[in-house]
RODO-2510 file (C-alpha; in nm, 4 decimals, decimal comma):
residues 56
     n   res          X          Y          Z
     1     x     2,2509    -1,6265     0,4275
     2     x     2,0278    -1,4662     0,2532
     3     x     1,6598    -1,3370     0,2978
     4     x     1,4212    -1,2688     0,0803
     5     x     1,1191    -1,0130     0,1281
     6     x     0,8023    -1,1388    -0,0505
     7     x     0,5302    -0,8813     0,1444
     8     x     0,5601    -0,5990     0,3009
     9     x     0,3108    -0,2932     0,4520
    10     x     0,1440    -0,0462     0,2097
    11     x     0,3437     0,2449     0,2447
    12     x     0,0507     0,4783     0,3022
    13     x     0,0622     0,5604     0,6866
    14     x    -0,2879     0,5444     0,7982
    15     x    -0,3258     0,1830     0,5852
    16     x    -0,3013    -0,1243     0,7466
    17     x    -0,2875    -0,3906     0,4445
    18     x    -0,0115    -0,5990     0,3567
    19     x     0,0943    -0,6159     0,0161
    20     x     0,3364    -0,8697    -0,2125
    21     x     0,6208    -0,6882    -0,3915
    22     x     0,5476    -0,8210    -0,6919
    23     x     0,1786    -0,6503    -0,7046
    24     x     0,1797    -0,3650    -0,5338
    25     x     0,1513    -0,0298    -0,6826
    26     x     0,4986     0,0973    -0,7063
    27     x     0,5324     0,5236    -0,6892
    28     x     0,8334     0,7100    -0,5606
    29     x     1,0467     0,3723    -0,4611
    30     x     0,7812     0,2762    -0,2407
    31     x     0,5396    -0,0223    -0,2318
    32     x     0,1711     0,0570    -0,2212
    33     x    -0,1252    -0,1531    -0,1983
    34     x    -0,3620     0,0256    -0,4590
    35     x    -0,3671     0,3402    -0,6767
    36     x    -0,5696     0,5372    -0,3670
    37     x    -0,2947     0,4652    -0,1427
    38     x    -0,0422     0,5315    -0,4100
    39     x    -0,1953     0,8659    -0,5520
    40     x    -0,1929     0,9631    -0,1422
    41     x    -0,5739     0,9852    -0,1710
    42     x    -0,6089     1,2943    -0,3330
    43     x    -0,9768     1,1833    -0,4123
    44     x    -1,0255     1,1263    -0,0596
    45     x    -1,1100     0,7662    -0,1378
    46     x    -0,9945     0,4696     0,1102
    47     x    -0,8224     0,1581    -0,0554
    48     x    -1,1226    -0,0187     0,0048
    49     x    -0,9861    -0,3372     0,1338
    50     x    -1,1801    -0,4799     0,3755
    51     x    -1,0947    -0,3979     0,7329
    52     x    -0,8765    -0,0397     0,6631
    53     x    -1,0142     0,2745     0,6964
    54     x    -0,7535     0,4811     0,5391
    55     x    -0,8064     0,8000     0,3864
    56     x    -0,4848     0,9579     0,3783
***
C-alpha cells in the first residue's frame, strides 16, 4: 500500500494555509505557500491569504 501526499502545511510556523505539492514555493527541501513565507518574511509582509496573519 501505498499513499500519496497531494497537500500539505506551509512550512512557515506562524502560517496556517495549506498548500498542494505541486505549487508551493519550494526553498531549502521544504514546501511553502508563497514567496513571503518562503523568503521567511524578511519584508515583514504576511502571505496574504485570507484568514492567516503570519508575519514570520
Amino acid at each position: 500500500m501505498s499513499v500519496t501526499i497531494d497537500q500539505v502545511k506551509c512550512a512557515c510556523s506562524d502560517c496556517v494555509c495549506i498548500v498542494s505539492v505541486d505549487k508551493g514555493v519550494k526553498r531549502e527541501g521544504r514546501i511553502y505557500c508563497g514567496e513571503a513565507c518562503a523568503d521567511h518574511h524578511k519584508t515583514g509582509a504576511g502571505c496574504e491569504h485570507a484568514g492567516c496573519t503570519c508575519h514570520g
